[in-house]
C-alpha positions in Angstrom: 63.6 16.6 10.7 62.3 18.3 13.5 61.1 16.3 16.8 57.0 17.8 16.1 57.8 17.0 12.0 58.3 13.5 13.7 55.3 13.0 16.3 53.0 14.7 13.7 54.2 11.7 11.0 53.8 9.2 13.6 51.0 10.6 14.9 49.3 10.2 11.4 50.3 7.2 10.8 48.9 5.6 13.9 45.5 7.7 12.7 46.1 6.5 8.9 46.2 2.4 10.6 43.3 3.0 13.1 41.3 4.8 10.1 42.1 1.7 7.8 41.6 -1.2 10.7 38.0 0.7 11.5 37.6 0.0 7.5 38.7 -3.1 7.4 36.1 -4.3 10.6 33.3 -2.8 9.1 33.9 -4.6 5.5 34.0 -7.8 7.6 31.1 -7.1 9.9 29.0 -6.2 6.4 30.0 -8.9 4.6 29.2 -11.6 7.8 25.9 -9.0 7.9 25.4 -9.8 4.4 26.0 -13.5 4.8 23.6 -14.0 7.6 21.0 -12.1 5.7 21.4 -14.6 2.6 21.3 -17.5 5.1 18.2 -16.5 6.4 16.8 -15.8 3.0 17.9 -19.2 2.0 16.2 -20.9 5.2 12.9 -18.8 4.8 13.0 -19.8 1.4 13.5 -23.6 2.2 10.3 -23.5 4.9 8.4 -21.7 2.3 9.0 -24.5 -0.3 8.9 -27.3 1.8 5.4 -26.2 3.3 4.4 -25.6 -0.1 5.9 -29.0 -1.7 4.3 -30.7 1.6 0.9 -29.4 0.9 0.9 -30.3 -3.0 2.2 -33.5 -1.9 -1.1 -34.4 0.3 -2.9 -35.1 -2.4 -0.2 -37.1 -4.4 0.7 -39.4 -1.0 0.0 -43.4 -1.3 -2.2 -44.5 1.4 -0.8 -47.5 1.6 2.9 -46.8 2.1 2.6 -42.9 3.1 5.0 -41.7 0.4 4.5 -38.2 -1.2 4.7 -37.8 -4.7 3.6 -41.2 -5.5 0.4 -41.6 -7.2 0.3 -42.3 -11.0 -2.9 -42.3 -12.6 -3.4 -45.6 -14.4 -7.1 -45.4 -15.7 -9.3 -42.5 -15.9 -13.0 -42.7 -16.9 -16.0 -40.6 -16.5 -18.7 -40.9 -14.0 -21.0 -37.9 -14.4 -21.3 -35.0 -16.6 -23.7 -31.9 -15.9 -24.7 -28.7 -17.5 -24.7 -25.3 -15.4 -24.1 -21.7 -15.3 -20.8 -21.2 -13.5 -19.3 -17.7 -12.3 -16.1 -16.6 -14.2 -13.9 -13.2 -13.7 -12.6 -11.6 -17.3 -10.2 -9.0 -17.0 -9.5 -6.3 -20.0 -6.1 -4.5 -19.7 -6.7 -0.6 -20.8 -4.0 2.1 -21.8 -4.9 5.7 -22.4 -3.5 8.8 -22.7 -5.0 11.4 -21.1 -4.9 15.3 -20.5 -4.0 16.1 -16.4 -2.7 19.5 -14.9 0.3 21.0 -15.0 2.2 19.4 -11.7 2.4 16.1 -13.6 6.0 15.2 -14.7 6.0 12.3 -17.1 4.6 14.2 -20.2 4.4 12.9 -24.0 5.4 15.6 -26.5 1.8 16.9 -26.9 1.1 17.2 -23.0 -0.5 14.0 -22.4 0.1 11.5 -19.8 0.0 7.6 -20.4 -2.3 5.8 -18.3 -2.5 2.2 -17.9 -4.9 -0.2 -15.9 -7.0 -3.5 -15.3 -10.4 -4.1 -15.9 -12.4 -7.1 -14.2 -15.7 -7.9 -13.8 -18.0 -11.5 -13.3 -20.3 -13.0 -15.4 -21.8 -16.6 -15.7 -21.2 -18.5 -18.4 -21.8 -21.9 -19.9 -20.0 -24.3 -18.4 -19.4 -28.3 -17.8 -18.8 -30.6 -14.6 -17.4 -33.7 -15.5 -16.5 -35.9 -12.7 -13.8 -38.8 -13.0 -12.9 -41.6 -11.6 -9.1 -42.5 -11.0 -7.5 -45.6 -10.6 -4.2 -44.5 -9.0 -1.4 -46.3 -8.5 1.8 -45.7 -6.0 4.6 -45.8 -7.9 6.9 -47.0 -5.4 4.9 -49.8 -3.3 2.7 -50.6 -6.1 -0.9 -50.2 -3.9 -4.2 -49.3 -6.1 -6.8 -47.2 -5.1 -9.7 -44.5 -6.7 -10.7 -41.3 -6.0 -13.0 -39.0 -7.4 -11.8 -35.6 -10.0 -14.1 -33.0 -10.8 -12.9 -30.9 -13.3 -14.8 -27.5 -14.4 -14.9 -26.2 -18.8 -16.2 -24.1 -20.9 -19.5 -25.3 -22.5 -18.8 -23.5 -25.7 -21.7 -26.0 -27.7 -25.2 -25.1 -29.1 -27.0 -25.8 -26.9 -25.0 -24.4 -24.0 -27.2 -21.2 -25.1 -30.3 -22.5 -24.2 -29.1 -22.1 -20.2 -28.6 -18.7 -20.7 -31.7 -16.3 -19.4 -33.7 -14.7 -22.5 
């Protein structure tokens, strides 16, 4: 073996390491990329629930005690009821197939193109306020108190036609 066979082997071989050590330092730095990416993911997530929990909480919170999550509902009876028209949105979900020019790629067999879409529109309807009154209780200091529900329904009765314009 010649002295240039020899530098030419070691020269690749240093080449061969530096080629494999840049590999193996980019693997690492992606995978601690990757890692602080989840991380953040996982923290952003975390905020995102705990604001979310927090503010579905407020309305579940003892007064007495400040705990979240507390309230029970131990009695519920109505207060008022009243008839109205209220606004409601429908939707109607629509596919079609329809005839378009030539540029299109997604054909059927007979040259029409499926077409898909949604619908919504408004329109007042019967419907029925009922307000409640809760007795609540915290579940974990035991305190009572009421508050006031109003919940919103369908009047889907006889005379829930008689509301309705002519």
């Amino acid at each position: 073996m010649s002295l240039k066979s020899t530098i030419g082997l070691i020269a690749a071989g240093i080449l061969a390491g530096a080629a494999f050590l840049v590999l193996v330092v980019f693997l690492a730095l992606s995978f601690l990329a990757f890692l602080a990416f989840a991380v953040l993911l996982a923290v952003a997530a975390g905020l995102v629930s705990r604001r979310i929990m927090s503010f579905m909480g407020r309305t579940t919170t003892c007064p007495q005690c400040g705990k979240g999550w507390a309230m029970t509902v131990s009695e519920r009876r109505v207060v008022e009821s009243k008839k109205g028209l209220g606004l409601v949105t429908r939707y109607t979900h629509s596919f079609t197939l329809g005839q378009v020019s030539e540029s299109s790629r997604a054909r059927g067999e007979d040259g029409s193109i499926p077409r898909s879409g949604v619908t919504s529109w408004q329109e007042r309807v019967p419907v029925v306020w009922t307000t409640y009154e809760l007795l609540s209780r915290c579940r974990f200091c035991g305190a009572e108190w009421k508050q006031n529900s109003i919940e919103k329904s369908a009047d889907l009765g006889d005379e829930a036609t008689k509301l309705l314009p002519p």
